[in-house]
N, C-alpha and C positions, 0 to 999 in steps of 0.2 A: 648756483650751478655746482653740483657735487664734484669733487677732485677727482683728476682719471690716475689712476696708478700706473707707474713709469713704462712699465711693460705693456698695459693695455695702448700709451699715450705712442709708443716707438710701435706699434702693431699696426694702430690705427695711419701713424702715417706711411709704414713702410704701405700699408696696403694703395692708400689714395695716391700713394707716388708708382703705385702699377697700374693703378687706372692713368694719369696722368702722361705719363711716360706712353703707353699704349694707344691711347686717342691721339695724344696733341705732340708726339715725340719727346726724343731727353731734349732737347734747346727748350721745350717751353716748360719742362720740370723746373721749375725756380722755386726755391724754399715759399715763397708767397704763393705762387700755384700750387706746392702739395698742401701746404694750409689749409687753404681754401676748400678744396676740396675734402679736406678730410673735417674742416667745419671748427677747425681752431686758430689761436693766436699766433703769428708769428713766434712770441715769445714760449709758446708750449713747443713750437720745434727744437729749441736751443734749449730747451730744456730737456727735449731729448735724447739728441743726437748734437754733436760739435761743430761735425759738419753737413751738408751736401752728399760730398763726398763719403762719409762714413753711412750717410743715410741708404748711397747706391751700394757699399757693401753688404749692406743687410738686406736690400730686396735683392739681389744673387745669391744671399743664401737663403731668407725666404722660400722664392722659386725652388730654390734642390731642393729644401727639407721637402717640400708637397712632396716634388716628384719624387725623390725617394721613399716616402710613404707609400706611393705609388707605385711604382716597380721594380722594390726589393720582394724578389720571390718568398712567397709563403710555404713553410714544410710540405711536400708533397710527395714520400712515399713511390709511387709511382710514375710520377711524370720524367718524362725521357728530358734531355737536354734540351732539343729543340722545343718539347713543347711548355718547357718552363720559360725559353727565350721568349718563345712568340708569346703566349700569357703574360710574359712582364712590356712587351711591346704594346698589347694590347690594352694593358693598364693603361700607359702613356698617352695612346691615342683617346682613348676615352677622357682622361683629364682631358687633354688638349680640346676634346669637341667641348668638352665640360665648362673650361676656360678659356675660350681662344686669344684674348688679350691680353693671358699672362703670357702664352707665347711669342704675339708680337710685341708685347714691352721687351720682352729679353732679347729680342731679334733688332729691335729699335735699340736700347741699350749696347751690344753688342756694336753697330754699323755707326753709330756716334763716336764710341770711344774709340773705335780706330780710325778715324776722321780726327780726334783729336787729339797731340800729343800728350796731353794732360790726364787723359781719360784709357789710354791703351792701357793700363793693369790694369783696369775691370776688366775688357776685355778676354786677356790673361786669367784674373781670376775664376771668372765665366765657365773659360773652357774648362781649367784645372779641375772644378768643382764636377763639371760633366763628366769628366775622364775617372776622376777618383770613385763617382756615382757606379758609373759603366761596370769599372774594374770590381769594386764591392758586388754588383750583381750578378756578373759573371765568374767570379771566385765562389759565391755562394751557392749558383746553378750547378758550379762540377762539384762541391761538393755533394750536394742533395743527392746527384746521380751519381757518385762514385768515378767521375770523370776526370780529364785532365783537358788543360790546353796543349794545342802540339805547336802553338806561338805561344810567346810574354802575354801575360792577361792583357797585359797594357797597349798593345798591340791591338789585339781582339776588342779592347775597351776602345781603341781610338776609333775603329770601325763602325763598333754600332753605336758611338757619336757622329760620326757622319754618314751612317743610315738613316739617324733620327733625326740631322738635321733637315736633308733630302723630306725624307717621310712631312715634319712638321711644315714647310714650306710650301711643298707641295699639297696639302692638304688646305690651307690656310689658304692657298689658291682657288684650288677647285671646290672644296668641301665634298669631296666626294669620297662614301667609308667603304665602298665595292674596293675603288681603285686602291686606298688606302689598306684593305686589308689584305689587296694581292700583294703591296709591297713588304706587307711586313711577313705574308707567309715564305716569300722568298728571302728574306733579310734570314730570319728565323734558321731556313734550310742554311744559307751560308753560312751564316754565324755555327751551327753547329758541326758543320762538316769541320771546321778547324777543332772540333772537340775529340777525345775517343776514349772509350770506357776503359777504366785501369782493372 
Protein backbone atom coordinates (compact mmCIF):
# COMPACT_ATOMS: atom_id res chain seq x y z
CA UNK A 1 0.00 0.00 0.00
CA UNK A 2 1.61 3.32 -1.22
CA UNK A 3 2.41 6.04 1.85
CA UNK A 4 -0.38 8.83 2.13
CA UNK A 5 1.50 12.14 2.88
CA UNK A 6 0.77 13.77 6.19
CA UNK A 7 -1.51 16.31 4.76
CA UNK A 8 -3.34 14.15 2.38
CA UNK A 9 -3.60 11.58 5.70
CA UNK A 10 -5.09 14.83 8.34
CA UNK A 11 -7.56 15.73 5.16
CA UNK A 12 -8.66 12.52 4.64
CA UNK A 13 -9.55 12.18 8.24
CA UNK A 14 -10.61 15.66 8.91
CA UNK A 15 -13.08 14.87 6.24
CA UNK A 16 -14.66 11.22 7.39
CA UNK A 17 -14.86 12.87 10.74
CA UNK A 18 -17.55 15.20 8.88
CA UNK A 19 -19.33 12.51 7.67
CA UNK A 20 -19.02 10.92 10.94
CA UNK A 21 -19.97 13.61 13.15
CA UNK A 22 -23.10 14.43 10.63
CA UNK A 23 -24.69 10.79 10.36
CA UNK A 24 -23.99 9.31 13.64
CA UNK A 25 -23.34 12.64 16.04
CA UNK A 26 -19.93 13.93 17.98
CA UNK A 27 -20.53 10.97 20.94
CA UNK A 28 -20.16 8.40 18.13
CA UNK A 29 -17.06 10.37 16.47
CA UNK A 30 -14.32 8.01 18.29
CA UNK A 31 -10.79 8.13 16.84
CA UNK A 32 -11.85 4.17 15.80
CA UNK A 33 -15.08 5.53 13.95
CA UNK A 34 -13.22 8.36 12.02
CA UNK A 35 -10.74 5.48 10.95
CA UNK A 36 -12.82 3.48 9.88
CA UNK A 37 -14.56 5.45 7.85
CA UNK A 38 -11.89 7.14 6.34
CA UNK A 39 -10.57 3.38 5.57
CA UNK A 40 -7.26 3.57 7.74
CA UNK A 41 -5.22 2.37 10.83
CA UNK A 42 -5.93 3.52 14.13
CA UNK A 43 -2.23 4.08 14.19
CA UNK A 44 -2.40 6.64 10.85
CA UNK A 45 -4.66 8.97 13.17
CA UNK A 46 -1.97 9.38 15.86
CA UNK A 47 0.12 9.81 13.30
CA UNK A 48 -1.67 12.59 12.40
CA UNK A 49 -3.23 14.47 14.69
CA UNK A 50 -2.37 14.16 18.80
CA UNK A 51 -5.44 14.31 19.61
CA UNK A 52 -9.37 13.97 19.24
CA UNK A 53 -9.47 17.06 20.16
CA UNK A 54 -7.13 18.86 17.90
CA UNK A 55 -8.74 16.61 15.13
CA UNK A 56 -12.21 18.65 15.99
CA UNK A 57 -10.08 21.92 15.59
CA UNK A 58 -9.29 21.42 12.21
CA UNK A 59 -12.70 20.27 10.99
CA UNK A 60 -14.02 24.03 12.46
CA UNK A 61 -11.51 25.36 10.39
CA UNK A 62 -11.97 23.05 7.57
CA UNK A 63 -15.71 24.06 7.40
CA UNK A 64 -14.70 28.10 7.29
CA UNK A 65 -11.98 27.83 4.94
CA UNK A 66 -14.94 26.25 2.19
CA UNK A 67 -17.28 28.67 3.36
CA UNK A 68 -14.99 31.46 3.03
CA UNK A 69 -14.14 30.49 -0.33
CA UNK A 70 -17.53 30.61 -0.65
CA UNK A 71 -18.61 33.93 0.43
CA UNK A 72 -15.86 36.35 0.37
CA UNK A 73 -17.28 38.67 -2.33
CA UNK A 74 -15.57 38.67 -5.70
CA UNK A 75 -14.51 42.39 -7.37
CA UNK A 76 -17.52 43.71 -8.58
CA UNK A 77 -17.39 47.27 -10.02
CA UNK A 78 -20.78 47.75 -9.89
CA UNK A 79 -22.66 45.84 -7.55
CA UNK A 80 -24.46 47.97 -4.72
CA UNK A 81 -23.89 46.75 -1.02
CA UNK A 82 -26.90 44.94 -0.72
CA UNK A 83 -26.43 43.09 -3.88
CA UNK A 84 -22.96 41.91 -2.95
CA UNK A 85 -24.57 40.82 0.50
CA UNK A 86 -27.24 38.87 -0.96
CA UNK A 87 -24.65 37.15 -3.74
CA UNK A 88 -22.41 36.20 -0.92
CA UNK A 89 -25.66 34.90 0.99
CA UNK A 90 -26.35 33.11 -1.97
CA UNK A 91 -23.14 31.44 -2.27
CA UNK A 92 -23.60 30.13 1.22
CA UNK A 93 -26.98 28.66 0.47
CA UNK A 94 -25.81 27.03 -2.55
CA UNK A 95 -22.84 25.21 -0.54
CA UNK A 96 -25.31 24.37 1.97
CA UNK A 97 -27.81 22.63 -0.55
CA UNK A 98 -24.32 21.45 -2.10
CA UNK A 99 -23.40 19.92 1.46
CA UNK A 100 -26.05 19.56 3.74
CA UNK A 101 -24.01 17.54 6.26
CA UNK A 102 -21.34 19.71 6.48
CA UNK A 103 -23.83 21.86 8.00
CA UNK A 104 -25.41 19.54 10.25
CA UNK A 105 -21.90 18.16 11.42
CA UNK A 106 -21.17 21.79 12.72
CA UNK A 107 -24.71 22.19 14.13
CA UNK A 108 -24.02 18.60 15.80
CA UNK A 109 -20.47 19.74 16.84
CA UNK A 110 -21.63 23.05 18.05
CA UNK A 111 -25.00 21.37 20.50
CA UNK A 112 -22.39 18.66 21.94
CA UNK A 113 -19.72 20.87 23.04
CA UNK A 114 -22.05 22.94 24.93
CA UNK A 115 -23.48 19.90 26.51
CA UNK A 116 -20.16 19.27 27.39
CA UNK A 117 -17.86 20.99 29.85
CA UNK A 118 -14.95 19.64 28.18
CA UNK A 119 -15.99 20.47 24.71
CA UNK A 120 -17.52 24.42 25.19
CA UNK A 121 -14.20 26.06 23.44
CA UNK A 122 -14.97 24.47 20.11
CA UNK A 123 -18.05 25.79 20.59
CA UNK A 124 -16.34 29.11 21.21
CA UNK A 125 -13.98 28.70 18.53
CA UNK A 126 -16.92 27.83 16.03
CA UNK A 127 -18.63 31.03 16.55
CA UNK A 128 -15.35 33.23 16.64
CA UNK A 129 -14.30 31.81 13.36
CA UNK A 130 -17.99 32.65 12.01
CA UNK A 131 -17.92 36.12 13.35
CA UNK A 132 -14.30 36.83 12.05
CA UNK A 133 -15.65 35.29 8.51
CA UNK A 134 -18.76 37.76 8.70
CA UNK A 135 -16.69 40.79 9.60
CA UNK A 136 -13.79 39.91 6.70
CA UNK A 137 -16.89 39.92 4.28
CA UNK A 138 -18.61 42.72 5.16
CA UNK A 139 -15.52 45.09 5.60
CA UNK A 140 -14.70 43.86 2.02
CA UNK A 141 -18.44 44.67 0.71
CA UNK A 142 -18.13 48.45 1.95
CA UNK A 143 -15.17 48.56 0.65
CA UNK A 144 -15.97 47.37 -3.00
CA UNK A 145 -18.85 50.00 -2.89
CA UNK A 146 -17.15 52.83 -1.26
CA UNK A 147 -19.43 52.30 1.80
CA UNK A 148 -19.23 52.57 5.45
CA UNK A 149 -21.00 50.70 8.42
CA UNK A 150 -23.13 53.12 10.68
CA UNK A 151 -22.56 50.11 13.46
CA UNK A 152 -19.02 48.24 14.52
CA UNK A 153 -18.48 45.71 11.50
CA UNK A 154 -18.59 43.44 14.35
CA UNK A 155 -21.81 44.15 15.23
CA UNK A 156 -23.16 43.77 11.61
CA UNK A 157 -20.86 40.53 11.46
CA UNK A 158 -22.80 39.09 14.70
CA UNK A 159 -26.01 39.55 12.74
CA UNK A 160 -25.55 38.09 9.63
CA UNK A 161 -24.25 35.08 11.79
CA UNK A 162 -27.48 34.72 13.33
CA UNK A 163 -29.26 35.42 9.96
CA UNK A 164 -27.41 32.32 8.68
CA UNK A 165 -27.88 30.47 11.40
CA UNK A 166 -31.75 30.94 11.21
CA UNK A 167 -31.44 30.74 7.19
CA UNK A 168 -29.29 27.22 7.57
CA UNK A 169 -31.63 25.59 10.03
CA UNK A 170 -34.35 26.44 8.56
CA UNK A 171 -33.47 25.23 5.38
CA UNK A 172 -32.12 21.94 6.70
CA UNK A 173 -35.68 21.67 7.75
CA UNK A 174 -37.79 22.36 4.97
CA UNK A 175 -35.33 22.20 2.13
CA UNK A 176 -37.22 24.61 0.65
CA UNK A 177 -34.95 27.56 -1.84
CA UNK A 178 -38.32 29.75 -2.70
CA UNK A 179 -38.53 30.18 1.17
CA UNK A 180 -34.93 30.37 1.52
CA UNK A 181 -34.36 32.83 -1.00
CA UNK A 182 -37.07 35.28 0.41
CA UNK A 183 -35.09 35.18 3.66
CA UNK A 184 -31.94 35.92 2.47
CA UNK A 185 -33.53 38.91 0.08
CA UNK A 186 -34.61 40.28 3.26
CA UNK A 187 -31.50 39.58 5.38
CA UNK A 188 -29.64 41.27 2.45
CA UNK A 189 -32.13 44.58 2.54
CA UNK A 190 -31.25 44.66 6.49
CA UNK A 191 -27.98 44.07 6.42
CA UNK A 192 -27.57 46.90 4.01
CA UNK A 193 -29.71 49.47 5.31
CA UNK A 194 -27.12 49.62 8.50
CA UNK A 195 -24.65 50.53 5.42
CA UNK A 196 -24.32 54.23 3.70
CA UNK A 197 -22.21 55.39 0.81
CA UNK A 198 -19.28 57.75 1.98
Amino acid sequence: MPRIPAAERRTALVEAALRVVATQGVGAATTRAIVAEAGMSLASFHYAFASRDELMHELIAFVVAHEQAAVLPAPDGDASLRDIIRAGLQRYADLLRADPLREQAMLELTQQALRSSGLAHLAKLQYDNYFALAAAALATAAEQTGSTWTRPVDEVARLLVVLTDGLTITWLVERDDAAAASIMDFAADALAGLGRQL
